[in-house]
N, C-alpha and C positions, 0 to 999 in steps of 0.2 A: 331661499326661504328656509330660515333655518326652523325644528320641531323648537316649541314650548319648552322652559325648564323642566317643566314637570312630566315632560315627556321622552328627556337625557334621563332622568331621574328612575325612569322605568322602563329600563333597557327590554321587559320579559315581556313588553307585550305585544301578541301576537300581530307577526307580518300581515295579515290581511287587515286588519286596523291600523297601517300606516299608510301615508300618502309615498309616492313616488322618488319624490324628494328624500323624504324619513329614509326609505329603504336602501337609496342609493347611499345616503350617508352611513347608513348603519355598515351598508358590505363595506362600503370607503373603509370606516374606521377596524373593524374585522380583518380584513383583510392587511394592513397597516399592521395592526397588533401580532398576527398571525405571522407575516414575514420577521418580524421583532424579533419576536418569540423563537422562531424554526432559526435563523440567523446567530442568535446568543445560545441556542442549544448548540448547535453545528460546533460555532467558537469554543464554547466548553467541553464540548469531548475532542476536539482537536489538540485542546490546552493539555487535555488529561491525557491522554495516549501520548502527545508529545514527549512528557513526563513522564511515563511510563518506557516508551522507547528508549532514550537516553540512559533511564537506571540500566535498562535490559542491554544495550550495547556498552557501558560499562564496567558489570559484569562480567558479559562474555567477554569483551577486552581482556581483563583480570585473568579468567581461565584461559585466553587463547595463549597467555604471555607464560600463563604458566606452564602449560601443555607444550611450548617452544621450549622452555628448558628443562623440563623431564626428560623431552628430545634428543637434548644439546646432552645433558647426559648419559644417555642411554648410547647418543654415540662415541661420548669421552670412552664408555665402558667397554665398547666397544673396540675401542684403539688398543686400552688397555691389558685387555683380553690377549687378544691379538699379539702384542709387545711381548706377551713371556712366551710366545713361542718365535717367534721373525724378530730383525729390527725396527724398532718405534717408529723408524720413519718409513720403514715399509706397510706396519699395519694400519697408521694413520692414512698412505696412500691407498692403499686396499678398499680401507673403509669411507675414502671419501671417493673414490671410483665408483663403488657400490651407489653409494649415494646419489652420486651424478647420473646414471643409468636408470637408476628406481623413479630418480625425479625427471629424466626427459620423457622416461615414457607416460607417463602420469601427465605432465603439459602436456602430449603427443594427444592421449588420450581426452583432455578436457578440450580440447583448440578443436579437437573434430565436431564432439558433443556440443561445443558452443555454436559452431557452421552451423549444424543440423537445424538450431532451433531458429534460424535467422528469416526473413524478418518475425519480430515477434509483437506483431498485430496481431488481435483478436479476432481470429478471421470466421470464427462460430458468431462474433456480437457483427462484426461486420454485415455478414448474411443475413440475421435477423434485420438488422435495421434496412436493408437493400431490400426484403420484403414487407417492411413493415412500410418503403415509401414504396414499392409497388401497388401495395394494395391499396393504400391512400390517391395513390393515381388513376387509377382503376377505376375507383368508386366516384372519385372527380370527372371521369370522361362519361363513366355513365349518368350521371347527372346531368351535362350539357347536351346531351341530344337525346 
């Protein structure tokens, strides 16, 4: 039984002057609009941080590339350096020894730090939620008897 036109028409008025029917329709539709609505927001800030993300790792790409070759020169100058006192092929080996050492320990260093954090479950949200169905069980067993 669907309400009167003139009753679509006047969405504002008050829940205790509807019938059953009315009101079930009305949440029906409510709640319809309301998933709509939270669903096409979700979508558009998703869209828009997506877009956002991308510039920002672009970006940083741009700096990380160029950060690599300020590097790459800092260790030419390196070599350089080095050359007017030893031979060239010695301060180039120097300097990439150097390098090979600075960077094992660094992996050495990060391959630990990564172990350490393993697994990386939420084990603070885990807890909560572990009490959150205890307590829900709880209050179910007290209800049955």
């Amino acid at each position: 039984m669907h309400p009167a036109p003139n009753e679509r028409s006047h969405p504002e008025r008050s829940p205790a002057d509807l019938s059953t029917v009315q009101l079930v329709e009305r949440l029906t539709t409510q709640v319809s609009t309301l998933v709509r609505t939270e669903v096409g927001n979700a979508l558009d800030e998703v869209k828009s941080k997506g877009t956002k993300l991308g510039v920002g790792i672009g970006i940083s790409g741009a700096g990380a590339l160029l950060l690599f070759l300020g590097t790459a020169t800092l260790v030419a100058t390196a070599v350089l350096g080095l050359a007017t006192a030893l031979d060239p092929w010695l301060a180039a080996l120097i300097v990439a020894a150097a390098l090979l050492v600075v960077g094992a320990i660094l992996a050495a260093v990060g391959a630990s730090k990564a172990k350490n954090a393993v697994p990386p479950a939420p084990a603070a949200t885990v807890a909560s939620v572990q009490r959150d169905v205890d307590t829900v069980n709880a209050a179910r067993k007290g209800q049955h008897q």
